[in-house]
N, C-alpha and C positions, 0 to 999 in steps of 0.2 A: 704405448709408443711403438711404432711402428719402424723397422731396423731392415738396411739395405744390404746385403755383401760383396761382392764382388771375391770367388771363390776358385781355387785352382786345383786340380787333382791328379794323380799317377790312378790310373784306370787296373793297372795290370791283375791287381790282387782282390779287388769289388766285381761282384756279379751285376754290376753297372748301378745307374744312382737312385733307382725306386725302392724302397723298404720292401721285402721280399720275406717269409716267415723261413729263419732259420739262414739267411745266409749272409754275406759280408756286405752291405750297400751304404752310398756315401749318404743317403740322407738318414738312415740307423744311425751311422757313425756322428754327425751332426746333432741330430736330436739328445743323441744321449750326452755328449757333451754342453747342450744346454739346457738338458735337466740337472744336471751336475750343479750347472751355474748359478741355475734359479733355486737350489734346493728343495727338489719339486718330485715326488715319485712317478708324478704324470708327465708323460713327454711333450716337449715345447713343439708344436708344428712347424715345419719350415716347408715353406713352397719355393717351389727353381722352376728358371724360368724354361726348365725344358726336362726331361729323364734322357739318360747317355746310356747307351747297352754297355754288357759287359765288355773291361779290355779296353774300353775308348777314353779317354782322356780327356781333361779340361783346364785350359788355360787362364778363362774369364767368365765360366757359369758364374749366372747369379742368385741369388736367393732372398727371400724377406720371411719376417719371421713376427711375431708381437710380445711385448716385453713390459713388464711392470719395471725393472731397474732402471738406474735412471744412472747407469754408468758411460762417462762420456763417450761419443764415438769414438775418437782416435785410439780407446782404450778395451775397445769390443776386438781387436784383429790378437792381442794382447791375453785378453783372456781367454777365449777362445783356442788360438793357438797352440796355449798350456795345458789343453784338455782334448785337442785331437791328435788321433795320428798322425805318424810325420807324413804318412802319403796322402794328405789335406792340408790344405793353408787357406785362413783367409788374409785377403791380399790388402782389402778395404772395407768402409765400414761407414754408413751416413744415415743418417734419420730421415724417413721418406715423408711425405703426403699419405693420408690415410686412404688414398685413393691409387697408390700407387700397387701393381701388382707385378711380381716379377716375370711370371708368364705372359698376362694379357695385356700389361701393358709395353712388351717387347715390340717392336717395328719393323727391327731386321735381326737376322741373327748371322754370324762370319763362323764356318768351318777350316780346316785346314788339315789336309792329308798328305803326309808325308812318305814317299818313296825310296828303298835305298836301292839304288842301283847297280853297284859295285858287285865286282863277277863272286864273291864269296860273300857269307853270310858276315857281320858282324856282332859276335855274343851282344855286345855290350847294347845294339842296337834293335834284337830279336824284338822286345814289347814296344816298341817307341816308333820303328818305322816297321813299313812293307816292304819286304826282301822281295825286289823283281829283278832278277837280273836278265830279262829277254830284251834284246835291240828294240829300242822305240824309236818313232817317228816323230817326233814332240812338233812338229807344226802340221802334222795331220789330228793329231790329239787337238792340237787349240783351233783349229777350223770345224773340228765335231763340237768343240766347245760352246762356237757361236751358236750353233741351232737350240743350245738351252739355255739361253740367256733371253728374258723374254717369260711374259704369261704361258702356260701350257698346263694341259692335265700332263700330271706327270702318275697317268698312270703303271706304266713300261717301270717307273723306275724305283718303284714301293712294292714291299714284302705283298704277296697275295697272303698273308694274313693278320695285314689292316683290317679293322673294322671303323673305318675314316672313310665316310660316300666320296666326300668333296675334295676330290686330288687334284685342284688347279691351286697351283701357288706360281710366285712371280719368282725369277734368278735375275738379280740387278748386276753381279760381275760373278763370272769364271777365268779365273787365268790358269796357267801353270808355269810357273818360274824356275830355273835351275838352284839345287845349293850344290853344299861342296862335292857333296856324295850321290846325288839322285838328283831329287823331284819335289817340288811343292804344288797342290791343287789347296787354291784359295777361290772359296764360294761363298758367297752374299746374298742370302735369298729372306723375303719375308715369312719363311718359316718350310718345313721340311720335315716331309714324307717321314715313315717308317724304315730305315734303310738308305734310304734316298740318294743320300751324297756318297755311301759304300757303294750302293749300287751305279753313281754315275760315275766314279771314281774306276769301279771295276770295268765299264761300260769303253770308259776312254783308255783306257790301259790296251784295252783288246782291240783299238781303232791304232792306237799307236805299233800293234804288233802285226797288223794287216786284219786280223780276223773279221774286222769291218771296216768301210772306209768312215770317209767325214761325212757322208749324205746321208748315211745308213741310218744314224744318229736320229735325221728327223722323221723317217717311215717308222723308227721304233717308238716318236713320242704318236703318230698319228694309229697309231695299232691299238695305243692303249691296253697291252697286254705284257705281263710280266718275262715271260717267256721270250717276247723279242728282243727283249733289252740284253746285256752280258753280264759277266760275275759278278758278285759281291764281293765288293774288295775285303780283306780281313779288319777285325777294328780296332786292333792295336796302332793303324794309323793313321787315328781320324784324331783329333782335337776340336770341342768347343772351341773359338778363339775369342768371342768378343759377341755381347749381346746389346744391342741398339737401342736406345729409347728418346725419347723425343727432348730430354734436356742434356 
């Protein structure tokens, strides 16, 4: 039987979500909690539908896994629950198609990066948002926004050390909205670079602070080189938000 999740995480204290020999990662964290379950010395696999770097956060990753119990769904968030730590939860829980996969069969995937903008730092806020407090221009930020919305090689705006040929993906919405404190950047794309949304996040940051304007934005995707594009934003404030699939 084949098991859906829909998984939420504090990023702050995992060296991000791929099993890594010797250090804290959420899918370690996971497995061992359902070797526990199965009574099983051998680790249960779980696949997600994507790996989070260290420090980054997740709201709505998801994962599938395979399972000989035959304990009800509504009763997997339940067990589960009682055997991770508290900086993991899962949120939901359904029986897939044996054909359903949590990576390849995703369609789009929703990020969400959080800016605090307020003239001092707030403790309580260090892991969770990005402390920028420089003057922006937020409707030159969302006019840079337009030119990556749309097919593009987004080579400008992935780590030069991908080993991924193919950097053309689609961005179906970028916006950026006010909250109480700062800034939201919310982006919708059919899947994403190494860095990608850090890097365009960091990219528009520096368009809002003049260091580029809004047009700059599209000579940096036609360059195709990492070097034109601007910072990587830090990834305590990026969130997974929600992962798309066709039902």
């Amino acid at each position: 039987m084949k098991m859906k999740c829909t998984i939420s995480y504090d990023g702050h204290l995992f060296n991000g979500y791929q099993v890594q020999p010797g250090k804290r990662t959420v899918q370690a964290e996971l497995e061992k909690a359902l070797a526990i379950l199965h009574k099983s010395e051998d680790k249960v696999p779980v696949i997600s539908s994507g790996r989070t770097d260290s420090g980054v956060h997740a709201a709505g990753q998801v994962i599938h896994f395979d399972t000989p119990l035959s304990i009800p769904a509504e009763r997997w968030p339940y067990a589960l629950n009682a055997l991770l730590p508290g900086d993991i939860a899962v949120k939901t829980a359904e029986h897939a198609d044996d054909g359903f996969h949590a990576r390849f069969s995703a369609i789009k995937k929703e990020y969400r990066y959080f800016v605090y903008t307020e003239k001092h730092p707030d403790v309580f806020k260090r892991h969770y948002a990005y402390h920028f407090s420089y003057r922006l221009n937020v409707q030159k930020m969302r006019e840079a926004s337009e030119h990556l919305i749309g097919t593009h090689d987004f080579t400008s705006f992935c780590s030069a050390n991908t080993e991924v040929r193919d950097k053309v993906r689609t961005i179906y919405e970028l916006d950026w909205t006010d909250t109480d404190d700062g800034l939201q950047m919310r982006i919708v794309g059919s899947g994403f670079l190494y860095n990608m949304v850090r890097i365009i996040a960091g990219t528009l940051l520096d368009v809002g602070t003049g260091k580029f304007s809004a047009d700059d934005v599209k000579g940096m995707l036609d360059a195709k080189d990492r070097e034109a594009a601007g910072r990587t934003a830090p990834g305590h404030g990026l969130y997974l938000w929600h992962v798309y699939y066709d039902n």
